[in-house]
C-alpha positions in Angstrom: -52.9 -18.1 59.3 -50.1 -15.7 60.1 -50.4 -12.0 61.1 -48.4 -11.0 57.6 -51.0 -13.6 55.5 -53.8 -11.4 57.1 -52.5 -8.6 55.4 -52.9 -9.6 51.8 -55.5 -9.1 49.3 -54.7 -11.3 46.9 -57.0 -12.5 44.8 -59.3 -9.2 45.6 -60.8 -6.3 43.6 -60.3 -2.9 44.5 -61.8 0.3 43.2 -60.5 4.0 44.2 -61.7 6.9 42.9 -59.7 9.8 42.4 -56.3 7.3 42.4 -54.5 8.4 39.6 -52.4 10.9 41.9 -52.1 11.9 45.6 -53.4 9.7 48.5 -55.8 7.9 46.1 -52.2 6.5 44.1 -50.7 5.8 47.2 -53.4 3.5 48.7 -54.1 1.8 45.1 -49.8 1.3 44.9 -50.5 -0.4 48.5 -53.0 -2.0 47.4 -51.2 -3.5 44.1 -48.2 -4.8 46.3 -50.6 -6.6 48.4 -52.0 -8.4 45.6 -55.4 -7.0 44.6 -56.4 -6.0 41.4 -57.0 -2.3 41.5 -58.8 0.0 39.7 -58.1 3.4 39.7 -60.5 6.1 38.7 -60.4 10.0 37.6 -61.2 12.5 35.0 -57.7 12.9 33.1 -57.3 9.5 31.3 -53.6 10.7 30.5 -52.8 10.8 34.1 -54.8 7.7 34.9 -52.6 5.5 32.0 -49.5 6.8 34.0 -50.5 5.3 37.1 -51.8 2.1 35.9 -48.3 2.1 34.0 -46.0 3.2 37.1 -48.4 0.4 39.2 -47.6 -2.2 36.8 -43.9 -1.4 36.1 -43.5 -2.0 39.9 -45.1 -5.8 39.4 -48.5 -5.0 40.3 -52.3 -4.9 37.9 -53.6 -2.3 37.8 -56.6 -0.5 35.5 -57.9 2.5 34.8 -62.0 4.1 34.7 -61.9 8.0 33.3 -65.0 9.1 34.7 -66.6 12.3 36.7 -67.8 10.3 39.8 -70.1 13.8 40.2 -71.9 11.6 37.2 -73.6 9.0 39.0 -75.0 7.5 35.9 -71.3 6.6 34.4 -70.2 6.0 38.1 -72.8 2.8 37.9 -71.8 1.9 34.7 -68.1 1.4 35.7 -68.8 -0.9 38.7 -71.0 -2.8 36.3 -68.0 -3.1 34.2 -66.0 -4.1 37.0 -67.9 -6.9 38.0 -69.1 -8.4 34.5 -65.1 -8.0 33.5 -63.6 -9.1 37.0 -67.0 -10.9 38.3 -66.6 -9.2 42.0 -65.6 -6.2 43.7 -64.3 -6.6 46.9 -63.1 -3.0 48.4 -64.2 0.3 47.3 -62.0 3.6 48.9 -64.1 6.9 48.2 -61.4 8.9 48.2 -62.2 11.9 45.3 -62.3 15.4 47.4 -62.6 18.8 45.7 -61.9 21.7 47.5 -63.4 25.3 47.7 -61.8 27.4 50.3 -64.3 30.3 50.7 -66.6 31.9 53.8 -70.2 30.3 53.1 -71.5 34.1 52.0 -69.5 33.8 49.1 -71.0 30.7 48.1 -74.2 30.4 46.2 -76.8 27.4 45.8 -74.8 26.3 42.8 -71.3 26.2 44.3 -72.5 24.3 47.4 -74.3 21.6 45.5 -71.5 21.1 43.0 -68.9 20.5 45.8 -71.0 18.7 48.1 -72.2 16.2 45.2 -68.4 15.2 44.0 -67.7 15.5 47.6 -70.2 13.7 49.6 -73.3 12.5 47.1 -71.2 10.5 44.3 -69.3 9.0 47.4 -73.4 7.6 48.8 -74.0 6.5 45.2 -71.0 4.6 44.6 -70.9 2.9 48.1 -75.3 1.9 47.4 -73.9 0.1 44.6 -70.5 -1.4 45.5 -72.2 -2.5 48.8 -75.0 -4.4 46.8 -72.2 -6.7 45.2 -70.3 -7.0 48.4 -73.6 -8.6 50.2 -73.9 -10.7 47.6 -70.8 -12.0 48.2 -70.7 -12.1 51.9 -67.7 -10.0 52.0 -66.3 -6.6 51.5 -64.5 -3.4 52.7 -66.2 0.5 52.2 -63.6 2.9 53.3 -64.2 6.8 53.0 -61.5 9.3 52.9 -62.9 12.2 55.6 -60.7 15.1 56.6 -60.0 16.4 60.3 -61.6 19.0 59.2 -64.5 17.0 59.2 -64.8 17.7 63.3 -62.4 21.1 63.0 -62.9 24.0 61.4 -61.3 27.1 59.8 -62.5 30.4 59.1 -63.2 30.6 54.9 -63.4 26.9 54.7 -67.1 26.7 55.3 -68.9 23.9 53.0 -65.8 21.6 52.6 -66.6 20.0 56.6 -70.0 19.6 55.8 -69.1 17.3 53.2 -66.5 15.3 55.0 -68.9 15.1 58.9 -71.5 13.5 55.9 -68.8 10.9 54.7 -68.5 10.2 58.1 -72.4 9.6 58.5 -72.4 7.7 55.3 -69.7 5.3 56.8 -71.7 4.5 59.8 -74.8 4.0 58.5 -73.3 1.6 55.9 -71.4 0.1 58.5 -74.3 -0.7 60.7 -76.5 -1.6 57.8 -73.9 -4.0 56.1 -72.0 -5.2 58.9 -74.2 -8.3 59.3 -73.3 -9.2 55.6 -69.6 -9.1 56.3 -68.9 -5.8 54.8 -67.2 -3.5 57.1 -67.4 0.8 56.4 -64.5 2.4 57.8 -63.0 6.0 57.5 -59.7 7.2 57.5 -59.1 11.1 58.6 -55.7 12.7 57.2 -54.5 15.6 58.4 -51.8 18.1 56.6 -50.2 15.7 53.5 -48.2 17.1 51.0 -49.7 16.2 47.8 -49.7 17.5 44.2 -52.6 19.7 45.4 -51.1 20.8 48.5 -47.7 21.4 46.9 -47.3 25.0 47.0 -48.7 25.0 50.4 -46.3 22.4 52.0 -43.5 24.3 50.8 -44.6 27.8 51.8 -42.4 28.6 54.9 -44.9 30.1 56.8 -47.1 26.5 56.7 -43.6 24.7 57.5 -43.7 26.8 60.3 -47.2 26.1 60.9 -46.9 22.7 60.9 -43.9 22.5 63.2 -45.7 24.2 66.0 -49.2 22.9 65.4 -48.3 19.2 64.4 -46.4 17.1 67.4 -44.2 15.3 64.6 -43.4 18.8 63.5 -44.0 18.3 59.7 -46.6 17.9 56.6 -47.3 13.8 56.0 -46.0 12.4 52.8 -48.9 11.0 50.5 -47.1 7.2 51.3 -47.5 7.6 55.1 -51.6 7.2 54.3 -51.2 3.5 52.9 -50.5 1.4 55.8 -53.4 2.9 57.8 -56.0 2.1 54.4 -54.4 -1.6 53.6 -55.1 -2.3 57.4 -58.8 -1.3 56.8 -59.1 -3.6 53.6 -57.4 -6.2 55.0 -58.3 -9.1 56.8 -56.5 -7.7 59.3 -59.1 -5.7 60.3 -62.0 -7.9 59.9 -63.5 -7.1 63.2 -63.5 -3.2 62.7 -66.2 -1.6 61.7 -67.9 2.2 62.1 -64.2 3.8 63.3 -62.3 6.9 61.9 -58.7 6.3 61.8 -57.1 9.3 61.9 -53.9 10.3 60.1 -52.6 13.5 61.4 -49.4 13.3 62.8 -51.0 14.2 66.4 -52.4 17.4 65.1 -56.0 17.0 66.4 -54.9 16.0 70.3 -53.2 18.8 70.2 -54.1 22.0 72.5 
């Protein structure tokens, strides 16, 4: 088999939340062009119909799931869709991240729980149950979108690297704990990308600035720079990698 045939995923089933826009569209784009089947999820079906549209226009198949994964009751009932429609499931990239930029003071019991569950807890539930068809199977790929701010922090940003260190916990365990059913649980850490979210941001000169002194490749990521590093982790490629955080930062965390 060649090194290029070990990159496809034909013939596979992919499910990313949050991948109607940003990272999440780029990696299920990648995806498509490698040949899976992906299905994108999110809570606007308008914006979801456009990237299933723009994903097939370029050649690729592509569906859509509108759902809160915060509700792990519909989240279960899409991958039980998925596999009675599809009849397997083959990669799952938790890659939905709300964010709440505020010192921990001003946040109360409420706040915490509501970002950590869309952050962290529908990301464990989703994962239990995507595993459970992967085992079955004898193959699969878990992949969880973390943060560098996962080992970093920032004043004001309290509850937001709580969530992503536990992503990180959640892909270990489920590497260690699936592994011997041929699923591997990966992470992939990004640093500054300018998405939709991050738009304002990434062109606010003083963050250009920022970014040219802080990151060594002097600039904000584009949302595409994220896919290579995520199809590598669902392909075969990387079949013997397993527990590891790939991180996507343009240098910024070796940085002094």
């Amino acid at each position: 088999m060649s090194i290029f045939t070990r990159f496809s995923l034909r013939g596979r089933v992919a499910l990313i939340t949050g991948g109607g826009r940003g990272l999440g569209f780029e990696i299920a784009r990648a995806f498509a062009e490698a040949g899976a089947h992906v299905v994108v999820t999110g809570r606007s079906a308008a914006t979801l119909d456009a990237a299933v549209a723009a994903i097939a226009g370029a050649g690729g198949s592509a569906e859509a799931e509108a759902f809160d994964v915060a509700d792990a009751a519909a989240g279960r009932a899409a991958i039980a869709r998925i596999r009675r429609s599809r009849g397997r499931l083959d990669i799952l990239v938790n890659n939905v991240g709300a964010r709440d930029r505020r010192p921990l003071a001003a946040f109360d019991d409420a706040d915490i729980l509501r970002l950590v569950g869309t952050d962290l807890l529908s990301a464990v539930s989703l994962s239990r149950e995507a595993a459970e068809i992967m085992k079955a199977q004898g193959h699969g790929r878990l992949i969880a979108i973390t943060s560098i701010i996962g080992d970093m922090a920032l004043p004001g940003d309290a509850v937001y690297p709580v969530a992503k260190q536990g992503l990180t916990g959640l892909m270990r365990s489920m590497a260690v704990e699936y592994g011997p059913h041929g699923v591997t649980s990966n992470a992939i850490a990004p640093g500054m990308f300018a998405t939709e979210t991050n738009a304002a941001l990434a062109e606010n000169p003083d963050m250009v600035a920022f970014a040219r002194q802080r990151v060594p490749l002097q600039r904000w990521g584009r949302p595409e720079e994220i896919a290579g590093a995520a199809l590598f982790l669902a392909s075969d490629a990387a079949s013997f990698v397993n527990g590891h955080v790939l991180t996507v930062d343009g240098g910024m965390s070796v940085r002094m």
